[in-house]
C-alpha positions, 0 to 999 in steps of 0.5 A, a space after each residue: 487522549 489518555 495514554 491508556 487508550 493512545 497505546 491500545 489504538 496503537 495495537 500494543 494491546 487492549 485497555 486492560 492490557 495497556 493498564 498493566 503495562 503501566 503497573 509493571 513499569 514497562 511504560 517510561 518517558 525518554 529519559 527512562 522514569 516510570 509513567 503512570 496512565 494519567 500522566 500527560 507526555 507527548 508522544 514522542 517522549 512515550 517508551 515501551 520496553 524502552 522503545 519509541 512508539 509506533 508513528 500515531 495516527 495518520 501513518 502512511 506506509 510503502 510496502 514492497 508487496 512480494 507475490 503470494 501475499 493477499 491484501 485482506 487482513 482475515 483471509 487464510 495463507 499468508 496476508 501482508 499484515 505478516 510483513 509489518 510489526 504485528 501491532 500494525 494489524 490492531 492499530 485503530 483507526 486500521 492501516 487500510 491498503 489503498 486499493 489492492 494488488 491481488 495475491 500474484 501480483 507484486 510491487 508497490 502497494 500503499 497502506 494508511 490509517 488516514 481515511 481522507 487521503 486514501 480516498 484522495 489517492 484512489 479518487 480519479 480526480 487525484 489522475 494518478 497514473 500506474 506503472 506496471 511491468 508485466 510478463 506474458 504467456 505468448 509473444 506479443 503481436 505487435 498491435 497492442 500498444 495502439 489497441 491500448 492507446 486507442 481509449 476504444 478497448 472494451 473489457 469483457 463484461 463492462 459497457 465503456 471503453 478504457 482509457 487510453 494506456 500507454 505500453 512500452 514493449 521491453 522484450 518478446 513477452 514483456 511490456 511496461 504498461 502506465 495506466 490513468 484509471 484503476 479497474 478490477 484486474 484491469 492489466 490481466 483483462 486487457 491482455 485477456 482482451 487481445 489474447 494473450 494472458 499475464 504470467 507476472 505483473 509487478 507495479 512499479 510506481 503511483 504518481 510520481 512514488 515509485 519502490 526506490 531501493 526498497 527490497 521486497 517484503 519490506 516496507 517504510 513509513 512515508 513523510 511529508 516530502 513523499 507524499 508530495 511526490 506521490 501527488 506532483 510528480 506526474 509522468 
């Protein structure tokens, strides 16, 4: 691929953008030289402003999703894009979260440019299990985690029963909650289903890939290893 085009699906800009980069000299090879758009140099060699490239496509990202944030690219207020390097939002193929966490839920939240593994990772083939802690409105009754574990709990407005879920109770109006399917609002509604309602929910881990250390708003690119974790360290 011609350097010109490799840098602008980077998101550092358009073609023309790109272009003059290059006639200004802000595009160099490691040990500093001057690159020209037709020159072949590897993508680990390449320097803007005398910085590393962004990772090339097939970046997979882990972002600490705080509250407040929504997963859309266009919506008004504040996205989750505002939390990677603005080049992030141009890059082509797009980085896409996998799945989506809504604007008041934090915790773990994926993001790729690679199609074939997104769709590995949301597919309930894969079986990937989700862990959520979750604070309540009203003390809990007791009976929750049976009527979640029984896999006969139906959503309002659905025709099948959920699968079976597993609730650890963690304080009065606080329970951690693992999941082995991914529908719409699925831990607010099934709250909503034996009458008590979310005031936070906070994901905490996919697969076997949990937050670690990672502060909130912040965000790493995973490896190889990571992502051998996420598929083979099933709970």
């Amino acid at each position: 691929m011609k350097l010109v085009k490799h840098l602008a699906n980077l998101g550092y800009g358009s073609r023309k953008d790109v272009t003059w980069m290059f006639r200004e000299g802000r595009i160099t090879d490691a040990a500093g030289e001057v690159l020209y758009a037709d020159d072949q140099v590897a993508h680990e060699d390449i320097r803007v402003d005398g910085e590393p490239l962004d990772p090339p496509a097939g970046l997979t990202v882990l972002l600490h999703k705080p509250a407040g944030y929504t997963c859309s690219t266009k919506d008004s207020g504040r996205l989750i894009y505002d939390l990677l390097p603005p080049r992030f939002r141009l890059r082509s193929p797009l980085l896409s979260p996998v799945g989506r966490l809504d604007r008041d839920t934090s915790g773990l939240l994926l993001m790729t440019d690679d199609g074939a593994l997104l769709h590995r990772i949301v597919s309930p083939k894969s079986r990937l299990d989700k862990a959520y802690e979750v604070t309540l409105a009203q003390d809990l009754r007791g009976d929750e985690a049976a009527q979640f574990a029984s896999g006969t709990l139906m959503l309002e407005s659905e025709d099948k029963p959920l699968l079976p879920a597993e609730m650890d109770v963690l304080g009065p109006r606080a329970a951690r909650l693992v999941l082995h399917e991914g529908r719409y609002h699925q831990v607010r509604r099934m709250f909503a289903a034996v009458g008590n309602h979310v005031d936070a929910l906070h994901r905490s881990r996919v697969g076997g890939l949990g937050l670690g250390d990672l502060p909130e708003g912040q965000w790493r690119v995973l490896d190889a290893a990571d992502l051998a974790q996420l598929f083979g360290g099933q709970a």
